[in-house]
KEVO-193221 format. One record per residue: residue in one letter; chain; x, y, z of N, C-alpha, C in turn; residue number from 1. Coordinates in steps of 0.2 Angstrom, whole numbers, padded with zeros to 4 digits. Layout:
<recs>
REC   type   mol    n.c1    n.c2    n.c3   ca.c1   ca.c2   ca.c3    c.c1    c.c2    c.c3   seq
REC      A     A       X       Y       Z       X       Y       Z       X       Y       Z   NUM
...
</recs>
This chain:
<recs>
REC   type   mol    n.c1    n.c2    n.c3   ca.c1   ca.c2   ca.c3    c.c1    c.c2    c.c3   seq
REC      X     A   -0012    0070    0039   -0007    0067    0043   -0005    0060    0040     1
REC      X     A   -0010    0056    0039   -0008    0047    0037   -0007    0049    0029     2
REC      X     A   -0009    0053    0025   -0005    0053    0020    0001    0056    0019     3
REC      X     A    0002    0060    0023    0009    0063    0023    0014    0055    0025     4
REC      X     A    0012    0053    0029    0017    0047    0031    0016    0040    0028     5
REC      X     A    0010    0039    0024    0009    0035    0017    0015    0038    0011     6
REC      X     A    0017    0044    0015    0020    0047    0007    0029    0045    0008     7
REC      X     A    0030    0046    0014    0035    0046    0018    0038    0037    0019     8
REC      X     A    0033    0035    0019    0035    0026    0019    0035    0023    0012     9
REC      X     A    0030    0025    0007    0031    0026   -0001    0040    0028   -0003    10
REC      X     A    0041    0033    0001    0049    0034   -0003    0051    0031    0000    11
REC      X     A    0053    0028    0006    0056    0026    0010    0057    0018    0007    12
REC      X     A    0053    0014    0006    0051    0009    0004    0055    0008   -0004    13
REC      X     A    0055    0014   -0007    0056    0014   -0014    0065    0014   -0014    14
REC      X     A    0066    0019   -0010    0074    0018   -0008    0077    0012   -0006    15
REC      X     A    0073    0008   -0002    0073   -0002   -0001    0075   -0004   -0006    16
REC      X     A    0070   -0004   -0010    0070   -0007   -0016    0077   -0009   -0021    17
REC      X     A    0080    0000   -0021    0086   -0001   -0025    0090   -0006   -0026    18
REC      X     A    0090   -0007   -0020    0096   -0016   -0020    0093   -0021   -0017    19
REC      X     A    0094   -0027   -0020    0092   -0032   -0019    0094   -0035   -0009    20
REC      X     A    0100   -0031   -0008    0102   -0032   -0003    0102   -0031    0004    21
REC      X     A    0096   -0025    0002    0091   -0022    0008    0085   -0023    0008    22
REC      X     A    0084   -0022    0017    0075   -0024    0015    0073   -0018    0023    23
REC      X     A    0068   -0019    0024    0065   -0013    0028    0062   -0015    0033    24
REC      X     A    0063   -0015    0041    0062   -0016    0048    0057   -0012    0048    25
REC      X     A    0051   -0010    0052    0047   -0006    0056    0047   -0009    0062    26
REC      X     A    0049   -0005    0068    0048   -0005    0073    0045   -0001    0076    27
REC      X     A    0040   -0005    0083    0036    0002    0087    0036   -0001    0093    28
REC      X     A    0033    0004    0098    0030    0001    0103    0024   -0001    0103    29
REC      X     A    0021   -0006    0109    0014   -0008    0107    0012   -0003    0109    30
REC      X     A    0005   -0002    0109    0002    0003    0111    0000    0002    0115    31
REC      X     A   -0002    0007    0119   -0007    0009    0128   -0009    0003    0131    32
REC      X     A   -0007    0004    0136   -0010   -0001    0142   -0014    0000    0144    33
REC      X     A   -0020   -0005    0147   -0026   -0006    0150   -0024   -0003    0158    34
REC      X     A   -0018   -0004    0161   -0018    0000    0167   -0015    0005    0167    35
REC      X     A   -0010    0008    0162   -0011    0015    0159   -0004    0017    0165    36
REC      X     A   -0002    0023    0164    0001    0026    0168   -0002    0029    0175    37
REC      X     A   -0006    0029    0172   -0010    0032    0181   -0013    0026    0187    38
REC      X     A   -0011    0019    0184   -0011    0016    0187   -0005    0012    0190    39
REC      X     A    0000    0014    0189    0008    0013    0190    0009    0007    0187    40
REC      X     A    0003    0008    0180    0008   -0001    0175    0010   -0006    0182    41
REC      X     A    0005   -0007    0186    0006   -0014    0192    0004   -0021    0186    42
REC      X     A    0002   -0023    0182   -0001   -0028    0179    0004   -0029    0176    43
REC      X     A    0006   -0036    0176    0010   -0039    0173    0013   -0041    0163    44
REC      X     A    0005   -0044    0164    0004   -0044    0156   -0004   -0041    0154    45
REC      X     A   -0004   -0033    0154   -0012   -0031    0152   -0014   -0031    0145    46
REC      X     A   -0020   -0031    0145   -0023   -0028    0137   -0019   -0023    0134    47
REC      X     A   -0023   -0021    0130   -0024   -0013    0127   -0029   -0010    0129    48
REC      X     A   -0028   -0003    0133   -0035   -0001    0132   -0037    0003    0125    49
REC      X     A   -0041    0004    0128   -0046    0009    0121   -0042    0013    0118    50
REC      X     A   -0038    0017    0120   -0033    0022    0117   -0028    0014    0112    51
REC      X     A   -0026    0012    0115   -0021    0007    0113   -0024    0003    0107    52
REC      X     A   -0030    0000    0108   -0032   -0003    0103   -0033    0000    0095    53
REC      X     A   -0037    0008    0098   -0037    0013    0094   -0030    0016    0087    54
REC      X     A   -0023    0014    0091   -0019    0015    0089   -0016    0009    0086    55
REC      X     A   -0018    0005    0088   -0016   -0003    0083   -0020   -0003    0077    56
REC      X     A   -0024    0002    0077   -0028   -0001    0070   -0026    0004    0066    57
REC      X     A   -0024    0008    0068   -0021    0014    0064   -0013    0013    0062    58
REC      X     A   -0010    0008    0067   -0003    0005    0063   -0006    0002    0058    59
REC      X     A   -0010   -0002    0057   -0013   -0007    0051   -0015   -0001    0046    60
REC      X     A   -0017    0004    0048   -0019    0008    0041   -0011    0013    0039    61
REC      X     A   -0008    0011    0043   -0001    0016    0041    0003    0011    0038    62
REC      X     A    0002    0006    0041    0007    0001    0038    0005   -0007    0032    63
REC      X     A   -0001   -0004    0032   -0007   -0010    0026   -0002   -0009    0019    64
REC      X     A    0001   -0007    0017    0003   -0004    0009    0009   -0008    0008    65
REC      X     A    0013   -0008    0016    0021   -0006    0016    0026   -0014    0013    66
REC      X     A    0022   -0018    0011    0026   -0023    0009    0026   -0027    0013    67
REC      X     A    0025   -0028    0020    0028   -0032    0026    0025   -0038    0024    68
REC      X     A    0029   -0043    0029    0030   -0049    0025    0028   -0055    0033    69
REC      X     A    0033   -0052    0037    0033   -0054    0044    0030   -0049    0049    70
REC      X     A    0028   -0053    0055    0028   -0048    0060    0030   -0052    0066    71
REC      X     A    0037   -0051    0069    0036   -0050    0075    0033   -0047    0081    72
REC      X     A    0032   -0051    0088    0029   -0049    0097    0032   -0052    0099    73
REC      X     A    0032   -0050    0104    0036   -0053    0111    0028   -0056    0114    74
REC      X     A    0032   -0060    0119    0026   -0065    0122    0020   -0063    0126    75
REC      X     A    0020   -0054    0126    0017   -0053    0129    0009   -0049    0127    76
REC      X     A    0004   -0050    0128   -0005   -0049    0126   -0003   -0040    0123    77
REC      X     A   -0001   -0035    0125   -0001   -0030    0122    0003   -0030    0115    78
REC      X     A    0007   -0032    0116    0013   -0034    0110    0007   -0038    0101    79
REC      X     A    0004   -0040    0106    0002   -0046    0103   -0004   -0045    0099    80
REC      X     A   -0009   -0040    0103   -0012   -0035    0103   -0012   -0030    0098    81
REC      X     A   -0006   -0028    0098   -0005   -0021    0094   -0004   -0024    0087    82
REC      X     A    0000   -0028    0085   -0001   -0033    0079   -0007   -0037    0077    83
REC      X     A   -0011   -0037    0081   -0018   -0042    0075   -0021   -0037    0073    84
REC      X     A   -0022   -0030    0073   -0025   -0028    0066   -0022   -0028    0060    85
REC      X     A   -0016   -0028    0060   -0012   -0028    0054   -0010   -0034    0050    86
REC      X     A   -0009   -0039    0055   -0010   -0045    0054   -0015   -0050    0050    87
REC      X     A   -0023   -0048    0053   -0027   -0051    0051   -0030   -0047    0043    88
REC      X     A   -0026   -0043    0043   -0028   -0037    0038   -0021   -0039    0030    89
REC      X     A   -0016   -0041    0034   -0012   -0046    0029   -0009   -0053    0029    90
REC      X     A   -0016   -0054    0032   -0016   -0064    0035   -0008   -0066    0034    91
REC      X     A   -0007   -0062    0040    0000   -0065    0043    0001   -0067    0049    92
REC      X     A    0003   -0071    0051    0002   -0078    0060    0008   -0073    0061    93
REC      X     A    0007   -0067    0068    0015   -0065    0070    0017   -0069    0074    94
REC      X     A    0025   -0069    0073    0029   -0074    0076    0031   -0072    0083    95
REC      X     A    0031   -0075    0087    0031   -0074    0097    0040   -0075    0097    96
REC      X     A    0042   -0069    0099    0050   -0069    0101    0049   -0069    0109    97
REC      X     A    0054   -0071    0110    0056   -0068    0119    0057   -0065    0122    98
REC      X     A    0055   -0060    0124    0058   -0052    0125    0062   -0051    0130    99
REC      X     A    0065   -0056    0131    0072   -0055    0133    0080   -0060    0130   100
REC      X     A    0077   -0062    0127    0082   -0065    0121    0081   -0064    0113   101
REC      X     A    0085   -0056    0112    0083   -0052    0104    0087   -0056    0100   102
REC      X     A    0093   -0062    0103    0097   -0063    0097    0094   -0067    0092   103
REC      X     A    0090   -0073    0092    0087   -0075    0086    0081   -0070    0082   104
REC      X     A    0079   -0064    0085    0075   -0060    0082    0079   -0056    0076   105
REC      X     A    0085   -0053    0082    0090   -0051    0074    0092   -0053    0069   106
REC      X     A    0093   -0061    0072    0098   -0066    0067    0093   -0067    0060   107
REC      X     A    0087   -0066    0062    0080   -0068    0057    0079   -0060    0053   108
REC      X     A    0080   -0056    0055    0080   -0049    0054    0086   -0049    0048   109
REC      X     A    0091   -0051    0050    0097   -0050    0045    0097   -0053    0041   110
REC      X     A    0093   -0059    0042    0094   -0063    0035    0088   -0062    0031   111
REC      X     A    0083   -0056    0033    0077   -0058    0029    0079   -0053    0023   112
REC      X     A    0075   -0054    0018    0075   -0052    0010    0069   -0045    0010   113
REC      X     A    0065   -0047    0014    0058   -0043    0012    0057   -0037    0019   114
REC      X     A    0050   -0035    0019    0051   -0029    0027    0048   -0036    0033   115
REC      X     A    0049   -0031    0035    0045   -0034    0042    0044   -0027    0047   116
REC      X     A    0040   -0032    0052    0038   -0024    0057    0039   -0032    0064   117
REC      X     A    0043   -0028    0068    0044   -0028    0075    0040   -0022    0080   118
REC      X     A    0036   -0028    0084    0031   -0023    0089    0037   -0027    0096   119
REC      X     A    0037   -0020    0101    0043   -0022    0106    0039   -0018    0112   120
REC      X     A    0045   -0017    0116    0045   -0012    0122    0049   -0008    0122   121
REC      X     A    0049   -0002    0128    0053    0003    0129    0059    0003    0127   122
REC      X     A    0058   -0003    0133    0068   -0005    0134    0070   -0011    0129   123
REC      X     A    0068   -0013    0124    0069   -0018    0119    0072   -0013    0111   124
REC      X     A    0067   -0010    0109    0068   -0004    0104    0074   -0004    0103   125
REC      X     A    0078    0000    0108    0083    0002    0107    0087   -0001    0105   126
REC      X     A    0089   -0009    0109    0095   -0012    0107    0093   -0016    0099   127
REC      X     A    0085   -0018    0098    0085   -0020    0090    0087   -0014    0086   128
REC      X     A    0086   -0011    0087    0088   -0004    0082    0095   -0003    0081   129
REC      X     A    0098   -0004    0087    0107   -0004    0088    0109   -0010    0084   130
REC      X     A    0106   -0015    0085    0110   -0023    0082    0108   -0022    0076   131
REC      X     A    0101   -0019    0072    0102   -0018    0066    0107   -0014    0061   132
REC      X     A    0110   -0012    0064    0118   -0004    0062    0116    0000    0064   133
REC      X     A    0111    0004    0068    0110    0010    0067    0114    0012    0075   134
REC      X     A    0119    0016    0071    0124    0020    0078    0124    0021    0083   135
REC      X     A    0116    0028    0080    0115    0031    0086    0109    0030    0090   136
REC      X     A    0108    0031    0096    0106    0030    0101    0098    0031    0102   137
REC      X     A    0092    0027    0101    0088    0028    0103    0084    0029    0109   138
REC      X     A    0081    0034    0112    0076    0033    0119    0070    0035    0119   139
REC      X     A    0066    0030    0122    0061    0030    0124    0057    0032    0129   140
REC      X     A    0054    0034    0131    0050    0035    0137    0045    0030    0140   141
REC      X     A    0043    0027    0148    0036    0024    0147    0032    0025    0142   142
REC      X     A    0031    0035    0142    0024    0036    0139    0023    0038    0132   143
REC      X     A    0031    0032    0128    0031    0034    0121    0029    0029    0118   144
REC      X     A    0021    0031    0115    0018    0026    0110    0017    0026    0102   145
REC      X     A    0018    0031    0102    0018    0034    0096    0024    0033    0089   146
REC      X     A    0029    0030    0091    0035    0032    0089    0035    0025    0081   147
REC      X     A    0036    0028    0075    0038    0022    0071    0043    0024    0068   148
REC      X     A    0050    0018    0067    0056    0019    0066    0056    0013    0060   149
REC      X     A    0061    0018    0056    0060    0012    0051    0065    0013    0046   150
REC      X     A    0069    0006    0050    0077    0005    0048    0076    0002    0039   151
REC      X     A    0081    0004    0036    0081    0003    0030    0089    0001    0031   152
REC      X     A    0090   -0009    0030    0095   -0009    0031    0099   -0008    0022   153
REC      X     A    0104   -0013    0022    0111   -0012    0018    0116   -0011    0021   154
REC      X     A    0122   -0009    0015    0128   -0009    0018    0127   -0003    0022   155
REC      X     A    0125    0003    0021    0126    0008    0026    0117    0008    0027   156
REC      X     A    0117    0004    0034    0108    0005    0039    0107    0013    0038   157
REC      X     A    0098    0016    0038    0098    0022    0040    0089    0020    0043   158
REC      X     A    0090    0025    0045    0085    0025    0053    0083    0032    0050   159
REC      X     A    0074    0031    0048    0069    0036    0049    0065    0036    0054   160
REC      X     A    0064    0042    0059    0060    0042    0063    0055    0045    0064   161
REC      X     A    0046    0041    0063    0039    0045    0063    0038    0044    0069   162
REC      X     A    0030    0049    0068    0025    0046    0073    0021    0045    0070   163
REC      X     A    0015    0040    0071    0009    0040    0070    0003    0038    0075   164
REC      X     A   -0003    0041    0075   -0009    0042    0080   -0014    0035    0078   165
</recs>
């Protein structure tokens, strides 16, 4: 499965490359929450649990290869969370966004040259995805953690959608 999607971001990545004038977004959610669904996500700003940490380390092994350069989080511990393995693993300091003010995130977004990976939220996801060009309509679920999207901008943006475990 992770080489299949090693093989998948490999093209993907390669197709980046053709023009100087694009560059390559990953966007996820964080991972799993310590209070988890079955405790009505009451906690404001939780951990990761164990599922969740498990799947952070596995974005780092899906996304260690990809070129990234940046990483954005929002200010929140799971955000924050889901990015240091990958982070500590391409000694890169992620940069803390506001999760509820995406416009200086985009504006950094569109101007950047190389990839990047934004770790979000449910309700966030969608509108970076729409402000990077991509037309159609992203959604989410609470219980969608799984989901990696990976805008390939330029003149015409295109929106691939994985999963990974």
């Amino acid at each position: 499965m992770r080489r299949v999607i090693g093989m998948i971001m490999a093209a993907t990545l390669l197709m980046g490359a053709t023009s100087a004038a694009q560059n390559t977004v990953f966007v996820v959610r964080h991972a799993e929450r310590a209070d988890g669904e079955s405790a009505g996500m009451t906690a404001s700003d939780p951990d990761l649990s164990a599922a969740g940490k498990v799947r952070a380390e596995g974005l780092a092994s899906a996304l260690k290869d990809a070129g990234i350069t940046a990483i954005y989080v929002t200010e929140f511990k799971r955000t924050q969370q889901t990015a240091a393995p990958l982070a500590t693993a391409l000694g890169i300091q992620p940069v803390v966004v506001a999760s509820q003010d995406l416009l200086p995130l985009i504006e950094k977004l569109k101007g950047a040259a190389a990839s990047a990976l934004v770790i979000g939220h449910s309700n966030t996801i969608p509108e970076v995805i729409k402000q990077l060009g991509i037309a159609d309509p992203v959604k989410l679920a609470d219980t969608d953690y799984d989901h990696l999207f990976v805008v390939t901008r330029g003149s015409a943006p295109s929106l691939l959608r994985l999963h990974y475990r």
